[in-house]
Backbone as JSON, one array per atom type, in Angstrom:
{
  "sequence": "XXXXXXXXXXXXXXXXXXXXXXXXXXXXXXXXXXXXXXXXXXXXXXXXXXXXXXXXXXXXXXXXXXXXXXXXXXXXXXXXXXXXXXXXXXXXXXXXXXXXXXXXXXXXXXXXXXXXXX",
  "N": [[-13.38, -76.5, 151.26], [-13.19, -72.96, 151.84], [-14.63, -70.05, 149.66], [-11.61, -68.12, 148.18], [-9.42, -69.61, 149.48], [-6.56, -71.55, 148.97], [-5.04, -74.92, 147.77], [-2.96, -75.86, 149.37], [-1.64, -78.59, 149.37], [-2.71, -82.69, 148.86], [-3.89, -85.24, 150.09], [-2.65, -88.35, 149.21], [-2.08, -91.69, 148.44], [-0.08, -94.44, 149.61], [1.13, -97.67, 148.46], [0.24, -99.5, 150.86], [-1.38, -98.43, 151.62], [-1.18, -95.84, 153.04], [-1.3, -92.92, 153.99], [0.04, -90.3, 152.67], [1.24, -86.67, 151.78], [1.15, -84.31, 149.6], [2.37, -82.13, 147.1], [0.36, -79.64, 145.88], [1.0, -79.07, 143.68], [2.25, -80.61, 141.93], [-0.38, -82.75, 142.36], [-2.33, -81.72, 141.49], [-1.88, -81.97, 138.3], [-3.31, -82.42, 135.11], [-4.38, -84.59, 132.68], [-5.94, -85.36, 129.81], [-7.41, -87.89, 128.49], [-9.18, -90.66, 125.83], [-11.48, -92.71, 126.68], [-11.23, -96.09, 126.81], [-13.42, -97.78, 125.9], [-14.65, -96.54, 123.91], [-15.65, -96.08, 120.97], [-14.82, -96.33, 117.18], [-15.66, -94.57, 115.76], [-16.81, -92.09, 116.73], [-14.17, -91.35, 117.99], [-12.82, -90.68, 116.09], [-14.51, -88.52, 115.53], [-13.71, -87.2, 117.79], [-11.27, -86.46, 117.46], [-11.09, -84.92, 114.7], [-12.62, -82.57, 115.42], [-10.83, -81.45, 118.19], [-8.59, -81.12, 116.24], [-9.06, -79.01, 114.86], [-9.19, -77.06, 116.03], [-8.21, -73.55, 116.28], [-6.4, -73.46, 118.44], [-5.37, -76.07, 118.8], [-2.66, -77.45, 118.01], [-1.91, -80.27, 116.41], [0.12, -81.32, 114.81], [2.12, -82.84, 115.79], [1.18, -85.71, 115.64], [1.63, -86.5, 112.91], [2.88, -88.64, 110.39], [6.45, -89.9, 111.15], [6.59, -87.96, 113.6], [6.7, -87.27, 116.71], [4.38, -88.56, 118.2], [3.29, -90.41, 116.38], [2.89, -92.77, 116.59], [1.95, -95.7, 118.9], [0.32, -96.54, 115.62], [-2.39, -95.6, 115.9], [-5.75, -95.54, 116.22], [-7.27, -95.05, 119.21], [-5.21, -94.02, 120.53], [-4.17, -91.42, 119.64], [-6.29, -90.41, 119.1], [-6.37, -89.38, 121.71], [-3.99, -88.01, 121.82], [-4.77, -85.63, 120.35], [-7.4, -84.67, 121.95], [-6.36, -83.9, 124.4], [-4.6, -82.01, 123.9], [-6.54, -80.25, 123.39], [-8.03, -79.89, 125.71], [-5.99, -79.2, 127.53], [-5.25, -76.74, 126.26], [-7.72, -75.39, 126.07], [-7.94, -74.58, 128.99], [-8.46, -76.64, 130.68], [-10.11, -77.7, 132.2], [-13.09, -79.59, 133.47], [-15.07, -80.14, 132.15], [-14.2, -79.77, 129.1], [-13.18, -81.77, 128.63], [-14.97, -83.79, 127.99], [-16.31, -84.96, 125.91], [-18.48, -85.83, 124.86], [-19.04, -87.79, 126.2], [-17.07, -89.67, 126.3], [-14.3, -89.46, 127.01], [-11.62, -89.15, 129.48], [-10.79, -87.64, 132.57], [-7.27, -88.03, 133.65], [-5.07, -88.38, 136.53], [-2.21, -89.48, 136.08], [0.37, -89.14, 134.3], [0.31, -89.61, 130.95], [2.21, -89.79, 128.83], [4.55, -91.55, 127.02], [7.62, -93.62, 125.58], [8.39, -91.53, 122.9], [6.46, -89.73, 123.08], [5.3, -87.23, 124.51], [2.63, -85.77, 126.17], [0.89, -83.06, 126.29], [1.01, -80.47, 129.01], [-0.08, -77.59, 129.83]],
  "CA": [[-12.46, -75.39, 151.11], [-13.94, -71.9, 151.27], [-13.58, -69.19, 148.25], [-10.26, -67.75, 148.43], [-8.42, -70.32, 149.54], [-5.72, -72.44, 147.71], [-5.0, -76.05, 148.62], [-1.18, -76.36, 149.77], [-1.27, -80.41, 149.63], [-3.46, -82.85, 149.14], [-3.63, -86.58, 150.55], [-2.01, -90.1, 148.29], [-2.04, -93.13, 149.58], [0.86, -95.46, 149.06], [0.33, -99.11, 147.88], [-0.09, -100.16, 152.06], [-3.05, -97.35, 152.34], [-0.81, -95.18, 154.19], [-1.73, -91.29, 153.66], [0.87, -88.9, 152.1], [0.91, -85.44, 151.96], [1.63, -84.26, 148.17], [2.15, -80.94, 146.95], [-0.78, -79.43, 145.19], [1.44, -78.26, 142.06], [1.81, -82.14, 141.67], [-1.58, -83.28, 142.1], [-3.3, -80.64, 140.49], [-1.75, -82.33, 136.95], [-4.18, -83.43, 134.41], [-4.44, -84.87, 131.14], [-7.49, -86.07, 129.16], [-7.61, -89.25, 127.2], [-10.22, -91.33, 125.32], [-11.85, -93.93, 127.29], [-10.76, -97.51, 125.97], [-14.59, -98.28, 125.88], [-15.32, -95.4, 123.15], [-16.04, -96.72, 119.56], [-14.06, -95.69, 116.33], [-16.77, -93.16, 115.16], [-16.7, -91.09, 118.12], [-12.96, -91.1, 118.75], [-12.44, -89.86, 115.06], [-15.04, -87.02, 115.6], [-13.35, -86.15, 118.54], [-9.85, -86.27, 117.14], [-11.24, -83.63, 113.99], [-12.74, -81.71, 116.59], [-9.64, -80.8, 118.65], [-7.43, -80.6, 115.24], [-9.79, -78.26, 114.0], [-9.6, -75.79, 117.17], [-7.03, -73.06, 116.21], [-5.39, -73.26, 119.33], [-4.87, -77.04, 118.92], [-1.45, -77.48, 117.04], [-1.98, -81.85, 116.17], [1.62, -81.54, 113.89], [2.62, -84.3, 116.79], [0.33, -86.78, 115.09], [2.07, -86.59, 111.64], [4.16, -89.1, 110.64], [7.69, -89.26, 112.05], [6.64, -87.14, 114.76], [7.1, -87.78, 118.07], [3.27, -88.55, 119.05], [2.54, -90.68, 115.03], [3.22, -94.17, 117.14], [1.45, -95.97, 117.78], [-0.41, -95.6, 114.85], [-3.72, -96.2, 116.61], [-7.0, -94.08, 116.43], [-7.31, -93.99, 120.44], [-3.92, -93.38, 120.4], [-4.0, -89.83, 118.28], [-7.56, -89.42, 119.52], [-5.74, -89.01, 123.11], [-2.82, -87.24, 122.16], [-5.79, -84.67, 119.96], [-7.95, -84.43, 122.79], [-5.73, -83.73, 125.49], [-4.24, -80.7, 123.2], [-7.59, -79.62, 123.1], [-8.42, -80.15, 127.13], [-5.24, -78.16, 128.09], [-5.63, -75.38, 125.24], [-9.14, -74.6, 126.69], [-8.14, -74.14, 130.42], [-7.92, -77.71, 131.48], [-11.82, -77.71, 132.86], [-13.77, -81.06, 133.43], [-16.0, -80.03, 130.69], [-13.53, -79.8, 127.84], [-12.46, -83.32, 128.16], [-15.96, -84.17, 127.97], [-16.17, -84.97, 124.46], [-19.91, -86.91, 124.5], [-18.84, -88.85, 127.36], [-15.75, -90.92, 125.31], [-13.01, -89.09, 127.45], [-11.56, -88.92, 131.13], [-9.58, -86.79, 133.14], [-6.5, -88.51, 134.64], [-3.37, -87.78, 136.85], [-1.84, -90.13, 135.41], [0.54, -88.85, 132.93], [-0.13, -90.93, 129.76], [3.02, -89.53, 128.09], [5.05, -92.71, 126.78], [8.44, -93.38, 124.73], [9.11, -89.84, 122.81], [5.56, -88.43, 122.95], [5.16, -86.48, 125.5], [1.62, -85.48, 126.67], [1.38, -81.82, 126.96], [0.57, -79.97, 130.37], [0.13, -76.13, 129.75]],
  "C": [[-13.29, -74.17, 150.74], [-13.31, -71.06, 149.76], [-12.43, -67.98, 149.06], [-9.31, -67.97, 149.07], [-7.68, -71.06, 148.93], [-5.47, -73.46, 148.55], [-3.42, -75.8, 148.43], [-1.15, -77.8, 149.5], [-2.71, -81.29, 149.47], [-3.16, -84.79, 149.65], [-3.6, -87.92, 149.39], [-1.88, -90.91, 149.14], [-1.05, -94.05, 148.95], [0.14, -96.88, 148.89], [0.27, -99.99, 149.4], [-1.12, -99.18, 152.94], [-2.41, -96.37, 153.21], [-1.12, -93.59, 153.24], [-0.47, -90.88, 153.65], [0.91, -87.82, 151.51], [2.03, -85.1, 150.48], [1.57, -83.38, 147.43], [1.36, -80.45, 146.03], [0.04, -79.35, 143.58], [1.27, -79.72, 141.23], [0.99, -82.8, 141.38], [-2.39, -82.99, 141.26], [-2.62, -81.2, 138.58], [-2.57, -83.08, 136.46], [-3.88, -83.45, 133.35], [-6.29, -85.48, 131.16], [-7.11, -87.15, 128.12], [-8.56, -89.66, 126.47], [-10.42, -91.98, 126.28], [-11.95, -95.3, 126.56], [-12.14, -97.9, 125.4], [-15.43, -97.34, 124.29], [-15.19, -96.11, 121.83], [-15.66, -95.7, 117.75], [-14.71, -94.27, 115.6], [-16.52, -91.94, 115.67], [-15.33, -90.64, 118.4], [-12.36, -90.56, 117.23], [-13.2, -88.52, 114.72], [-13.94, -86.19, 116.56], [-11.61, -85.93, 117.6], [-10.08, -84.7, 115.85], [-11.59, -82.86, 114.82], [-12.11, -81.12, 116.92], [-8.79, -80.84, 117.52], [-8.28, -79.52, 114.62], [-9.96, -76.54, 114.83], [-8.41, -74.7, 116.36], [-6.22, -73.02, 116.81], [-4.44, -74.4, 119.65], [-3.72, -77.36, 117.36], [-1.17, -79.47, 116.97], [-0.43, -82.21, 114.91], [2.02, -83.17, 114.57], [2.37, -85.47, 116.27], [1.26, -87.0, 113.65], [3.13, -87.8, 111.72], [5.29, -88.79, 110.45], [7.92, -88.53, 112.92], [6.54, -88.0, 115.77], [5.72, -88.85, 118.49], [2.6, -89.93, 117.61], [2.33, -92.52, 115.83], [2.94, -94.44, 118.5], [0.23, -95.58, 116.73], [-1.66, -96.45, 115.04], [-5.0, -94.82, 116.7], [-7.41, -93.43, 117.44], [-6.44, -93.48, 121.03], [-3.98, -91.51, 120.25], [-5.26, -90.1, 118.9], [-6.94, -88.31, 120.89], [-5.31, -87.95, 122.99], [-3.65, -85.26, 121.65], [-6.37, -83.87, 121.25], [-7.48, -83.75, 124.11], [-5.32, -82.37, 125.08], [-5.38, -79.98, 123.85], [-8.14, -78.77, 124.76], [-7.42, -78.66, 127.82], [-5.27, -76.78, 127.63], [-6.63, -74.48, 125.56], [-9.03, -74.61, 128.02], [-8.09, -75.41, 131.16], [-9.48, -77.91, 132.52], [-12.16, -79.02, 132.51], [-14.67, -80.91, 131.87], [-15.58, -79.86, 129.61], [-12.18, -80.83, 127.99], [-13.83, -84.11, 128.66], [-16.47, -85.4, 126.63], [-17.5, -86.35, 124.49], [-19.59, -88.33, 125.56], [-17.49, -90.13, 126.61], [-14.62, -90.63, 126.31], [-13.21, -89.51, 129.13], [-10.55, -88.19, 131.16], [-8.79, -87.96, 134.39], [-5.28, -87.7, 135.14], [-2.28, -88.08, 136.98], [-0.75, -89.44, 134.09], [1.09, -89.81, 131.57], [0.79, -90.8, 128.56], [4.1, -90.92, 128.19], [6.02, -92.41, 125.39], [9.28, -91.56, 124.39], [7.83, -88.96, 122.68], [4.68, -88.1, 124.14], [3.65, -85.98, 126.0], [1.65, -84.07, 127.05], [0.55, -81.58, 128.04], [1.29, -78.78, 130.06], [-0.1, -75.99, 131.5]]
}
């Protein structure tokens, strides 16, 4: 794709490999998570990290909030990180976080806590 073009659609494949045409606004959704593989050290840096940004509002995490359950560290690292990911522009490199994270398009919002997408 040259510069100053926008993608209209891009190609999904159903579960018999067949190609479908899928409107960019759609595709183009990301979140950032932890990676299951990341080790409690790391996934509690990153979690202070993004609560520590000003732009990242982690209230969600508290308990009785929507986001406190479960009450798991890559849990709340996720729901941290992802704040953090979308807050800063939603760039591969700020869901980097020392290699612990990924970007999916997948949305990893479950029950009542929602996953934000600025």
């Amino acid at each position: 794709m040259g510069l100053g073009k926008t993608r209209k659609s891009t190609r999904e494949e159903d579960e018999g490999g067949a190609a479908n045409l899928v409107p960019a606004a759609k595709a183009d959704k990301t979140w950032c998570v932890a990676k299951p593989s990341s080790d409690a050290a790391t996934l509690m840096a990153n979690l202070n990290y993004a609560c520590s940004q000003l732009q990242v509002d982690c209230r969600v995490l508290r308990i009785g909030c929507a986001c406190a359950r479960p009450d798991s560290l890559i849990s709340h690292a996720s729901v941290a990180m992802n704040l953090y990911y979308q807050a800063a522009g939603r760039h591969y490199w700020n869901c980097f976080f020392n290699n612990s994270a990924l970007v999916t398009t997948t949305d990893p919002s479950f029950d009542s806590c929602v996953y934000a997408y600025i």
